[in-house]
C-alpha positions as CSV (number, residue, x, y, z in Angstrom):
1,X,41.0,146.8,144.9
2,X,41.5,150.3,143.0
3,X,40.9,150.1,139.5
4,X,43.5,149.1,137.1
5,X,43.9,149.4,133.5
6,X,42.4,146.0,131.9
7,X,45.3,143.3,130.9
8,X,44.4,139.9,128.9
9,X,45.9,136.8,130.6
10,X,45.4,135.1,127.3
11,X,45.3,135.7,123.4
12,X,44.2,139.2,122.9
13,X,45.1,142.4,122.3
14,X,48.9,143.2,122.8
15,X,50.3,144.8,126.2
16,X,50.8,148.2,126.2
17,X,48.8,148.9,122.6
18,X,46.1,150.9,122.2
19,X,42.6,149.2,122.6
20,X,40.8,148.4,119.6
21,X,38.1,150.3,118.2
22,X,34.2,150.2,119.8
23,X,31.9,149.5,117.2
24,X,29.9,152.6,116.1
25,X,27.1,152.0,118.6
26,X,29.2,151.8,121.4
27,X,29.1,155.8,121.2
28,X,25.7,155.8,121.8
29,X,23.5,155.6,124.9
30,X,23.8,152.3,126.8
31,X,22.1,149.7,126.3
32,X,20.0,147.4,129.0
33,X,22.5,144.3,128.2
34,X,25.7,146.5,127.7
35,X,27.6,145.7,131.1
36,X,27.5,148.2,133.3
37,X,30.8,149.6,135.5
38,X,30.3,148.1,138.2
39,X,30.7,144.1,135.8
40,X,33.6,145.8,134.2
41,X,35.3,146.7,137.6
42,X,34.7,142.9,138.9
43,X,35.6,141.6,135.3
44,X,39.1,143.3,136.0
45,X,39.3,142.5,139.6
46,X,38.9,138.7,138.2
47,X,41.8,139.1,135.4
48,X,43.8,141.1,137.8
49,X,43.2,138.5,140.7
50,X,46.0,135.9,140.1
51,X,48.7,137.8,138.7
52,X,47.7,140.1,142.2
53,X,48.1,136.4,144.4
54,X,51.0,135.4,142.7
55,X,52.9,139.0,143.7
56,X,51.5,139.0,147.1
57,X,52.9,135.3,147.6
58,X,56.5,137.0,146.2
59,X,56.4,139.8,148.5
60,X,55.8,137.2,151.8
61,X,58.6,135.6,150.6
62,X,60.8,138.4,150.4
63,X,59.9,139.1,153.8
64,X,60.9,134.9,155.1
65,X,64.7,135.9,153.4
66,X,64.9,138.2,156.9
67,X,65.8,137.9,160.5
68,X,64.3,135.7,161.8
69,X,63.3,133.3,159.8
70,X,66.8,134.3,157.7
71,X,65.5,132.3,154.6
72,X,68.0,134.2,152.4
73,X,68.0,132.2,149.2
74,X,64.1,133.3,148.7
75,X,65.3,136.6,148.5
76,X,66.4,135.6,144.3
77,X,63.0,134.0,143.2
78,X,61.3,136.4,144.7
79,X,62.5,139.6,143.1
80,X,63.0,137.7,140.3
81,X,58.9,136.8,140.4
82,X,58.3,140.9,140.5
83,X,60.4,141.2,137.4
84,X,58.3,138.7,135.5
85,X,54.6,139.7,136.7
86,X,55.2,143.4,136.0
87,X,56.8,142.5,132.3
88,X,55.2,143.7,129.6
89,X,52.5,145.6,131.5
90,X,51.7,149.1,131.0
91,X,53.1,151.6,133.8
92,X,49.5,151.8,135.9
93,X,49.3,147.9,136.1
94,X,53.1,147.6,137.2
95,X,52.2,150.1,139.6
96,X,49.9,147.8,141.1
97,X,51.4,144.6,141.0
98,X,54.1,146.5,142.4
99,X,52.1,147.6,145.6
100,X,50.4,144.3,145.6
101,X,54.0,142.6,146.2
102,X,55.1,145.5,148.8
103,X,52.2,145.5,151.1
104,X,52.5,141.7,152.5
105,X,56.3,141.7,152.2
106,X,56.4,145.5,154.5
107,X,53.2,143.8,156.8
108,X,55.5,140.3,157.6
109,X,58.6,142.6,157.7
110,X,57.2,145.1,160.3
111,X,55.3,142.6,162.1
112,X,57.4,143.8,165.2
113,X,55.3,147.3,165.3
114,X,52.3,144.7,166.5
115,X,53.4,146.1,170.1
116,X,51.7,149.3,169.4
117,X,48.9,148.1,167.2
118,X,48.2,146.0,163.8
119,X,46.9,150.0,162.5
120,X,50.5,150.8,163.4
121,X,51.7,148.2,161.1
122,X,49.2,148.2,158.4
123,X,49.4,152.2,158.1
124,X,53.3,152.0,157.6
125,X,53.1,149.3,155.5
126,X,51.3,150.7,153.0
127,X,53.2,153.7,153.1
128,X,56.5,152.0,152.2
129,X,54.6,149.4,149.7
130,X,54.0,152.9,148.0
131,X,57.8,153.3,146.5
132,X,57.7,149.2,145.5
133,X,54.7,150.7,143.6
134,X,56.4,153.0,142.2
135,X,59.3,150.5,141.4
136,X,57.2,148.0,139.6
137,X,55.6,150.9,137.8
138,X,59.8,151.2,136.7
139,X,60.2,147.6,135.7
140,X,57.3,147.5,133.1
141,X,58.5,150.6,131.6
142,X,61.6,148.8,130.8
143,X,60.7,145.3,130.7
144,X,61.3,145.5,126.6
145,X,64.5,147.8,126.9
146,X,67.3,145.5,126.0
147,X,69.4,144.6,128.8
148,X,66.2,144.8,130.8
149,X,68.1,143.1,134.0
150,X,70.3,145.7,134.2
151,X,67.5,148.7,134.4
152,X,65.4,146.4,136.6
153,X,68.5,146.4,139.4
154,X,69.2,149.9,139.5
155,X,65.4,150.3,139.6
156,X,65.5,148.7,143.2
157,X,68.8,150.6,144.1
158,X,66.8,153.8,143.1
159,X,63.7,152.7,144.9
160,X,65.6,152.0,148.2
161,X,67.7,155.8,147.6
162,X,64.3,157.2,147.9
163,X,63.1,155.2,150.8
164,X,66.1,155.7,152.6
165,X,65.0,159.7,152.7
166,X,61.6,160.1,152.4
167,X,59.1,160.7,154.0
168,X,60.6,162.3,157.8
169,X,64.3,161.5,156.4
170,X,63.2,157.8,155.6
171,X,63.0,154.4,156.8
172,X,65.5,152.1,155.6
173,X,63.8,148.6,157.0
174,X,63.2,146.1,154.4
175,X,66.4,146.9,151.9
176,X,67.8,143.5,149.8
177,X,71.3,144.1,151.4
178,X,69.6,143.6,154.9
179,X,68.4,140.2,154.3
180,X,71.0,138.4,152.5
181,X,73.8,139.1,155.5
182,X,74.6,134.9,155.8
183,X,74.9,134.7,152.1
184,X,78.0,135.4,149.7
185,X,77.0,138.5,148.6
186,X,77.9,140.1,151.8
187,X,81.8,140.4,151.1
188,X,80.7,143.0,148.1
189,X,80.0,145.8,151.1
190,X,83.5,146.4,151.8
191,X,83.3,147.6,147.6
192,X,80.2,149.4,147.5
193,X,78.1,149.1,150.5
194,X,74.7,148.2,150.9
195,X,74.1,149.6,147.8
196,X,76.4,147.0,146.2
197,X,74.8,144.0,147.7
198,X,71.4,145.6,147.2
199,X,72.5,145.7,143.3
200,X,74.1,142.2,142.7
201,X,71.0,140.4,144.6
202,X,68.2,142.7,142.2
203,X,70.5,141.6,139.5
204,X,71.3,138.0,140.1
205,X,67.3,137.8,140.8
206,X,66.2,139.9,137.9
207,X,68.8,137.4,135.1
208,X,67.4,134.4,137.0
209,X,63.6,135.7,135.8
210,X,65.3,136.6,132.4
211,X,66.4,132.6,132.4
212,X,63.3,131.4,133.2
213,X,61.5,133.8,130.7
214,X,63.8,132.1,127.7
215,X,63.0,128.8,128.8
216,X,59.6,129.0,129.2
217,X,59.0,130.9,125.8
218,X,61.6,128.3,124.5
219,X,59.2,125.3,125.6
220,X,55.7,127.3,124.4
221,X,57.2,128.1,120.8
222,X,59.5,125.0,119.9
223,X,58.6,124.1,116.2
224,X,58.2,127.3,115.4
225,X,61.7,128.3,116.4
226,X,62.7,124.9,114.3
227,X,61.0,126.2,111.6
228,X,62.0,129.8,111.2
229,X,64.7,130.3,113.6
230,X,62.1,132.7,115.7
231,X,61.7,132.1,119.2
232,X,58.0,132.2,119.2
233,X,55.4,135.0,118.0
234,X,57.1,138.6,119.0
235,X,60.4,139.5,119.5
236,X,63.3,137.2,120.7
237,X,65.2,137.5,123.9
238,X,68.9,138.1,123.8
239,X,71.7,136.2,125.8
240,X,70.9,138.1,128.6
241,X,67.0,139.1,128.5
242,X,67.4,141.7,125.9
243,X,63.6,142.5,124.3
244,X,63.0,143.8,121.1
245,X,63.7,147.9,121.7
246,X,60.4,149.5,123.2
247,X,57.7,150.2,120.5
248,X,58.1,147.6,118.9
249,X,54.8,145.3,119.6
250,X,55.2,142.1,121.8
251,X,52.6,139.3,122.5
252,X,50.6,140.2,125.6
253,X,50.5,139.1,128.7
254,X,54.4,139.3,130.2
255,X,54.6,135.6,131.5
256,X,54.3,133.2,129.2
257,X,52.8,129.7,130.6
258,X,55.6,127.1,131.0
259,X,52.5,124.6,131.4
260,X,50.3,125.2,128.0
261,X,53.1,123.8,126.6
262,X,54.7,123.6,122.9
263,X,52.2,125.7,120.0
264,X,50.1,123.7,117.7
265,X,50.6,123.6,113.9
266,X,52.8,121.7,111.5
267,X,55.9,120.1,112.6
268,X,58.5,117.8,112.1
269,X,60.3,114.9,114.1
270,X,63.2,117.0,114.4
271,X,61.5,120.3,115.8
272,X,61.5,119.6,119.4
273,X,65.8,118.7,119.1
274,X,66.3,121.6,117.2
275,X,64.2,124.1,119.9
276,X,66.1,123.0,122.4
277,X,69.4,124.0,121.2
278,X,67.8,127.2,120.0
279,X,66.7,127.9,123.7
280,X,69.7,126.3,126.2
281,X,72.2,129.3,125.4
282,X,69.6,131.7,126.1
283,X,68.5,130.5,129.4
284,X,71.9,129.0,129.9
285,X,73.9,132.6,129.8
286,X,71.5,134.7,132.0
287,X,71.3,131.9,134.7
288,X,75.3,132.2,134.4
289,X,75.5,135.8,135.0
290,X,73.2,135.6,137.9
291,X,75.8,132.8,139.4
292,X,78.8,135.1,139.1
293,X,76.9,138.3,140.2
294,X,76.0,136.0,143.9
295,X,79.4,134.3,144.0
296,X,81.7,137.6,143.1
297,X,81.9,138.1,146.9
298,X,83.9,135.6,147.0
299,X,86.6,137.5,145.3
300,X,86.2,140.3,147.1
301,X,89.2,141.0,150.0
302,X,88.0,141.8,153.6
303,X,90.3,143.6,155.5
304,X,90.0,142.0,159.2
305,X,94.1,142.7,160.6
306,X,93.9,144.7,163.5
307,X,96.2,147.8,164.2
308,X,95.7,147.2,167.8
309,X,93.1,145.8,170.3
310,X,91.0,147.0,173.5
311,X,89.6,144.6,176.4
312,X,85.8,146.0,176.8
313,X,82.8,144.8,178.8
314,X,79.3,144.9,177.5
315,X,77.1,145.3,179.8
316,X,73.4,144.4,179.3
317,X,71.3,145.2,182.6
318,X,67.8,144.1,181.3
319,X,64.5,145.6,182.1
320,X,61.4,144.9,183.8
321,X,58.8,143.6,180.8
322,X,58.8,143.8,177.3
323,X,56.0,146.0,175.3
324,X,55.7,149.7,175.8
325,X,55.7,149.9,179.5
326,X,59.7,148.2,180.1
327,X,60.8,151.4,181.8
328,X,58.9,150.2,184.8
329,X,59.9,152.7,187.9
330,X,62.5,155.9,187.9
331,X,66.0,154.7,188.0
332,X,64.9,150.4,188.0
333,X,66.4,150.2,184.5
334,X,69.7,152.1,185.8
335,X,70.5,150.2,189.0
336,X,70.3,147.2,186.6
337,X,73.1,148.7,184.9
338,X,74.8,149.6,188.0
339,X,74.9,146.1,189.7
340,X,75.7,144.3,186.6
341,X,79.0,146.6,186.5
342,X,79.6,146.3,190.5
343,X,79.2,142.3,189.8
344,X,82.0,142.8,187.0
345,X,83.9,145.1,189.2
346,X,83.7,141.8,192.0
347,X,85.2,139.7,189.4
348,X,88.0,141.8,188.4
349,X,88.7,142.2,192.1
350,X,88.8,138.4,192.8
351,X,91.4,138.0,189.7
352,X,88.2,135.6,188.3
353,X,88.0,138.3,184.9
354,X,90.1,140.6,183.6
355,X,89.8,144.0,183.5
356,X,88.6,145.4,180.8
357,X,89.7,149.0,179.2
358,X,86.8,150.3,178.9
359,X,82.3,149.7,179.6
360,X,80.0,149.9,177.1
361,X,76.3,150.3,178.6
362,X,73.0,150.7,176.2
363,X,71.0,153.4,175.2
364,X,68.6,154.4,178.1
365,X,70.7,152.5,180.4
366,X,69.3,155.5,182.6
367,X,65.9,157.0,181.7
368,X,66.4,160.2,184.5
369,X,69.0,162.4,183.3
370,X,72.1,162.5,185.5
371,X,72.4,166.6,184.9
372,X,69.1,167.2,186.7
373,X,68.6,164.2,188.9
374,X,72.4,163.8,191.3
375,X,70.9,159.8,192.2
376,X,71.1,159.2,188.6
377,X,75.2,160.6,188.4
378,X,76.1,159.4,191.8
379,X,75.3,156.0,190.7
380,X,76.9,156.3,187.9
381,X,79.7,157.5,189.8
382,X,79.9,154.6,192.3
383,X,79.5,151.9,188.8
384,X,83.1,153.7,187.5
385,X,85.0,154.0,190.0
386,X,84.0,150.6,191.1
387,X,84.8,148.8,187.9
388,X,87.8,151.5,187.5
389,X,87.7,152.3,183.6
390,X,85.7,154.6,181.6
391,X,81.5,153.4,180.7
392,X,80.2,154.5,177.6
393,X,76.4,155.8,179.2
394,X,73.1,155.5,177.2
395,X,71.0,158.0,178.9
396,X,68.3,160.6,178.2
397,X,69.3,164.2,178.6
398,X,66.9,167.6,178.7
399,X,68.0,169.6,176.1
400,X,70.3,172.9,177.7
401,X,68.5,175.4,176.3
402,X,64.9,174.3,174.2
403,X,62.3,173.6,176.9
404,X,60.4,170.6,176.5
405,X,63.3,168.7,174.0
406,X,64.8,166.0,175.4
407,X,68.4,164.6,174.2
408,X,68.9,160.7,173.5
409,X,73.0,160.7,174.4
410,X,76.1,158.8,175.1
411,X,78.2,160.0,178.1
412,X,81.7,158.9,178.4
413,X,81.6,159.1,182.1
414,X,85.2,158.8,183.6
415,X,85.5,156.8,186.9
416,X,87.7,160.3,188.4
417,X,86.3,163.4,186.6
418,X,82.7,161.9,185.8
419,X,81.0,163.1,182.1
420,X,83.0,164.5,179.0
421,X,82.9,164.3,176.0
422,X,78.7,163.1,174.4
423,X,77.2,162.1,171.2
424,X,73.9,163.3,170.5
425,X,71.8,160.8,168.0
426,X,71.2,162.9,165.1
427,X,68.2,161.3,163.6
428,X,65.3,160.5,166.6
429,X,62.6,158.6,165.0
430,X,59.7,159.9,163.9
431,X,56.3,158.9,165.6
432,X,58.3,157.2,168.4
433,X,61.1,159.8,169.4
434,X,59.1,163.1,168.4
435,X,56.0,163.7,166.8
436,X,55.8,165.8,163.3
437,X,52.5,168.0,163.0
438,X,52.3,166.5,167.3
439,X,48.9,169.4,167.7
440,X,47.5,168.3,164.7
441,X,48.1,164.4,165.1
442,X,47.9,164.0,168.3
443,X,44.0,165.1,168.5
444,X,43.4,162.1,166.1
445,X,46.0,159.6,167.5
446,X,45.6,159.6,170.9
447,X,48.2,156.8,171.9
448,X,50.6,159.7,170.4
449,X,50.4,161.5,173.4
450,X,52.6,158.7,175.3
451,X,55.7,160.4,173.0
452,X,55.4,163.4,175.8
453,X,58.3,165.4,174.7
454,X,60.2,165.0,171.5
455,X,64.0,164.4,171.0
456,X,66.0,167.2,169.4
457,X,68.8,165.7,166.7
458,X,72.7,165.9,167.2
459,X,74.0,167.6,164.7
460,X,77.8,165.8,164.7
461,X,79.2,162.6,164.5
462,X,79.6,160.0,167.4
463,X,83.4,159.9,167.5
464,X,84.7,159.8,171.2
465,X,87.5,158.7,173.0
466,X,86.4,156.1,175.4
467,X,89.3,155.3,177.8
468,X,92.6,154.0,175.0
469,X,89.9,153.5,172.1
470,X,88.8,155.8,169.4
471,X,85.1,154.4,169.8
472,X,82.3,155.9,166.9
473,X,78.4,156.0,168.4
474,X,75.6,155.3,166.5
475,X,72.0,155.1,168.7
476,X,69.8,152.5,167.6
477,X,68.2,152.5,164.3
478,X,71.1,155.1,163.1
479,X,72.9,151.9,162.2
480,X,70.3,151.5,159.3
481,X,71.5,154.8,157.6
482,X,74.1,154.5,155.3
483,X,75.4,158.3,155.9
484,X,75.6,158.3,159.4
485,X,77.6,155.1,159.5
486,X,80.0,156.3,156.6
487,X,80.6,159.9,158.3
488,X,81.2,158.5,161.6
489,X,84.1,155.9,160.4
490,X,85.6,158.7,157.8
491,X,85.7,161.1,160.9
492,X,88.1,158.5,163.0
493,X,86.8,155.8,164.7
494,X,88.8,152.6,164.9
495,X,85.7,151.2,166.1
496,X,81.8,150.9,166.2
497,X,79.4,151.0,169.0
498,X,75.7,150.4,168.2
499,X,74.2,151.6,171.7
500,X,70.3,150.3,171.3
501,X,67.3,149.8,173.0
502,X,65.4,147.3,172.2
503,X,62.9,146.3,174.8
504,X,60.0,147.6,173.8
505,X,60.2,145.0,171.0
506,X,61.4,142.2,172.4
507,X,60.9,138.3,170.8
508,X,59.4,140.0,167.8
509,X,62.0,139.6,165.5
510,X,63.0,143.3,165.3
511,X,66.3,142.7,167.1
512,X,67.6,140.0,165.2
513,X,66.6,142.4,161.9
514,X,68.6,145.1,163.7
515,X,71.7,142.7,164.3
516,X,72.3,141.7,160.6
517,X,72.3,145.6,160.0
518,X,75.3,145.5,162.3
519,X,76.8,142.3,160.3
520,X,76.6,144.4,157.2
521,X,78.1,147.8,158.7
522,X,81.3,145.8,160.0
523,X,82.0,144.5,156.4
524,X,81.2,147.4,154.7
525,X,83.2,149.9,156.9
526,X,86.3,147.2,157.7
527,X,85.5,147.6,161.7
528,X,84.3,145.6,164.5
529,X,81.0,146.4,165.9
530,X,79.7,146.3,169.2
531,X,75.8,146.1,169.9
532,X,74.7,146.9,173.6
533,X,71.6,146.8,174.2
534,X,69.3,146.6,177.5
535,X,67.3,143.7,176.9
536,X,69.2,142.1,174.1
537,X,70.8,141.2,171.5
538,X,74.0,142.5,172.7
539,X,76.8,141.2,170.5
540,X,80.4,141.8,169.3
541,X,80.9,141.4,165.4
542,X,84.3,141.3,163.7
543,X,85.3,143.2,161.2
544,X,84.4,139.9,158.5
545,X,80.9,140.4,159.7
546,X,81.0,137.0,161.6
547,X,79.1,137.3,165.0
548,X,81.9,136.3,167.8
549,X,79.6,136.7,170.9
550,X,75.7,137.6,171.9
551,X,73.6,137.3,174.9
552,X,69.9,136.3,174.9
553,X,67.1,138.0,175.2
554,X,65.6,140.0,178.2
555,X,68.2,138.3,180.8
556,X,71.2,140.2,182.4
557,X,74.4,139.4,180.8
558,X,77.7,141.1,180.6
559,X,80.1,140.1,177.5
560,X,83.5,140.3,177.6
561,X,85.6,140.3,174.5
562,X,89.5,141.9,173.0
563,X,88.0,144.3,170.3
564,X,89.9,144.5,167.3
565,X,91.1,148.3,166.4
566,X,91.3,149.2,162.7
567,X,92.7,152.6,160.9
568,X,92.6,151.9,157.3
569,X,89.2,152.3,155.0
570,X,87.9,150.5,153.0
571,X,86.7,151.4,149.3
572,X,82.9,151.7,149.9
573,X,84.2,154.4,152.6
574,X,86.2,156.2,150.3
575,X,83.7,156.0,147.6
576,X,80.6,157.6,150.2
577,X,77.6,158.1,148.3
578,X,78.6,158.0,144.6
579,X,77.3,154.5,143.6
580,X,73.9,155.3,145.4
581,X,73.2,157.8,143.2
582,X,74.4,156.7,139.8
583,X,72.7,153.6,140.5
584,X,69.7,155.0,140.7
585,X,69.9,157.9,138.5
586,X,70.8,155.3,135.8
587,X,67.3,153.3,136.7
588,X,65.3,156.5,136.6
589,X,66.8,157.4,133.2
590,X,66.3,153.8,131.6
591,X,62.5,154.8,132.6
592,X,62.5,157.7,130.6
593,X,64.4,156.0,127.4
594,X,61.4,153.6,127.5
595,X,58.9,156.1,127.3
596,X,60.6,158.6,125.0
597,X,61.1,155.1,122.7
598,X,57.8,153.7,123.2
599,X,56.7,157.2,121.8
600,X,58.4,157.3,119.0
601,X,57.2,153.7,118.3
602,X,53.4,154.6,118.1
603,X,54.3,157.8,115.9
604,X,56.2,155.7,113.7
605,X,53.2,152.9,113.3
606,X,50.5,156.2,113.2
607,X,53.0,157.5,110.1
């Protein structure tokens, strides 16, 4: 464990104050029974050791509230535990309580990455455990602002802003609004998007630890409050967690012990009465607030009338094995595809299904590009005209004019005149679509080298006109990006198509996680979303976010469904980015209030 500035679980100096004087000795050289820093590192690691536990046990259960184990309610208790444990620390032990609760929660999350190698999992988890470091460093900076559970949620909606973007444009996994899809906070997305949802749940958690705080203190300091009206040594808390303003001193250690129960000293018959209605309205009001913050969804309209409606078929071809090998030979995966659709086509022709308007096929449906390779396009040929309707193509495409770039596309490839009009996926992923620093890198990280070529970004929207429907395309994880979601539905499409490809980590988890992405995006942006994927979880989702059909995994399927068409926005669409960023700019500045105040308060005691 790095070392942390000390903290004192029990009486003691107070958090955050300056440490008291060594005696005059102390200056001098060291003396044989003077411990040494190698006792004071282990006498820290010991203080730091349960408050450590206690935040890596909150993290794992952040990490149960998502797909699949889809434990949502855990999602409250446990920000609501990181709230508490970084509480009245100084910035450098939030910090590490804060990385402490990220790393298991990322590890458990990202469990999925297993398929290339535990490193592979450990390495980014610790890289995105970094900005819940940086967040808990946030919350103990303004863990005695009043109104502390209001600068603790935008804290989380600033920490996911910058996790959304950075490093290699960002990696969105693990946000609150992904793991609370089946709860009633979802409506809020059609207001504010993930960013709204990600808000009410920091908030409803963050009031909950503010309840808990009041009671607990309420419990330790009854007599005294029946006494003096105080609620226990330090400053009170107000209806909703408000602290005394920073600089002012508090009693350390941030979580007071429910369990050492009421303070010794003089007391009456009455005391215990009396602290109890001293403490019920101020764990009663915060507890309140967090109710209404998790039931406001209900209140919140979502638009599902359709403007008009279009048959499609989803077809999901499968592929040969899971793990990193599921291409298996050239073209297997794309003949799956292909006699899938000529099966559909059969049905249609025997009056047993109806035909749909339009195909939808995966991304890599076909891993040869059909430019270069005429087997790949003539099959792709002989799957439209059979079925007799335009298929939305997943297929990799060498880039026109870089050599060495390939393109990760969908075709709309027209049963008469073949392929027109393509989207491009704009952001390939990095370490598993292309390679940053690849010369560098890939002489340390050899499994690297199995990226051979990297994929060069689209640089417009996915709007295309797929047969009668106005279809938007977003490739894989693009539906975890807020930006490319919004700029696709503002640009037109009545629709959304989440073209994926998923095999590579199949029965992990990581398509289920993927699919409540899509749940949120149909609320959010008022539109029905499609997933297609090779080896599952295909699935249609209505515009209410409500999953209508899926397939399993890794078996050929086609699903056929009448997708709801929709024209008007919603407000989170026509709002775009705005909340995101006053959100979060609103956390960062609560962090500097706290230490401009905390500043002032230790010139004003020095004066």
């Amino acid at each position: 464990m790095a070392p942390v500035a000390e903290s004192v679980s029990g009486p003691g100096p107070e958090a955050g104050a300056p440490p008291a004087a060594e005696p005059a000795a102390a200056a001098g050289p060291a003396r044989p029974g003077r411990p040494g820093r190698l006792r004071r590192t282990g006498r820290l690691v010991r203080r730091e050791a349960p408050r450590s536990a206690l935040a890596a046990v909150s993290g794992t259960g952040l990490a149960l509230a998502f797909p699949p184990y889809d434990l949502w309610p855990l999602a409250l208790p446990a920000v609501a535990a990181l709230g508490l444990l970084t509480r009245g620390r100084t910035a450098r032990q939030g910090a590490w309580t804060g990385f402490a609760f990220g790393l298991p929660f990322f590890f458990v999350l990202l469990r999925w990455l297993h398929v290339i190698g535990y490193d592979a999992v450990f390495g980014l988890s610790v890289i995105e455990a970094l900005f819940l470091s940086a967040l808990g460093a946030g919350l103990a900076l303004t863990s005695r602002l009043p109104l502390w559970p209001l600068w603790a949620a935008c804290l989380w909606v600033a920490e996911e802003w910058a996790r959304d973007r950075l490093p290699f444009g960002g990696f969105p996994w693990g946000r609150l609004a992904f793991g609370v899809t089946g709860s009633p906070y979802l409506p809020l997305a059609a207001l504010g998007g993930a960013v709204l949802v990600t808000f009410a749940v920091a908030l409803s958690g963050a009031l909950l630890g503010s309840a808990a705080l009041a009671l607990a203190r309420g419990l330790r300091t009854g007599p005294r409050t029946a006494r003096d009206g105080r609620d226990g040594p330090g400053q009170p808390d107000g209806p909703a967690g408000e602290e005394a303003p920073a600089g002012q001193d508090s009693p350390a250690g941030a979580v007071p012990d429910p369990s050492a129960g009421p303070s010794t000293g003089p007391s009456t018959g009455r005391a215990r009465p009396a602290a109890g209605r001293a403490v019920l309205p101020r764990a009663v009001l915060p507890a309140v607030l967090a109710l209404a913050a998790a039931l406001a969804g209900y209140a919140v309209p979502v638009p599902t009338d359709p403007d008009d409606t279009v048959r499609i078929a989803v077809v999901q071809g499968n592929v040969q094995q899971p793990g990193m090998d599921f291409l298996g030979r050239p073209m297997l995966i794309l003949n799956n595809h292909v006699e899938a659709t000529l099966d559909l086509a059969r049905e249609v022709e025997a009056g047993r299904e109806e035909r749909p308007d339009l195909v939808i096929w995966p991304e890599n449906a076909s891993d040869l590009d059909p430019f270069r390779y005429p087997e790949a396009g003539a099959r792709m040929d002989e799957a439209a005209r059979a079925v007799g309707v335009p298929i939305l193509v997943g297929a990799l495409v060498d880039h026109p004019t870089k050599e060495g770039y390939v393109e990760n596309q969908g075709i709309v490839w027209d049963p008469e005149s073949g392929p027109g009009a393509s989207y491009t996926k704009q952001h390939p992923v990095p370490f598993g679509e292309y390679v940053p620093f690849r010369e560098q890198l890939s002489k340390v990280i050899t499994r690297l080298q199995r990226v051979p070529r990297d994929f060069y970004p689209g640089g417009t929207t996915g709007v295309l006109q797929t047969g009668p429907a106005r279809l938007g395309d977003v490739i894989c994880f693009e539906v975890a990006y807020d930006e490319i979601v919004r700029d696709t539905v503002n640009a037109g499409a009545r629709a959304l198509v989440i073209q994926t490809n998923n095999a590579t980590y199949g029965r992990t988890g990581q398509p289920e996680q993927q699919l409540v992405m899509s749940r949120l995006r149909a609320v959010e942006h008022g539109r029905a979303v499609v997933t297609a994927a090779t080896s599952g979880i295909s699935a249609v989702v209505r515009p209410d976010g409500v999953i209508d059909q899926r397939t399993e995994e890794f078996t050929r399927d086609v699903i056929t469904a009448d997708l709801p068409l929709r024209d008007d926005t919603t407000v989170a669409d026509r709002m775009g980015a705005a909340p995101e960023w006053v959100l979060a700019i609103v956390g960062l500045l609560s962090c500097v209030a706290a230490i401009a105040l905390g500043r002032r308060g230790r010139t004003d005691r020095r004066g």
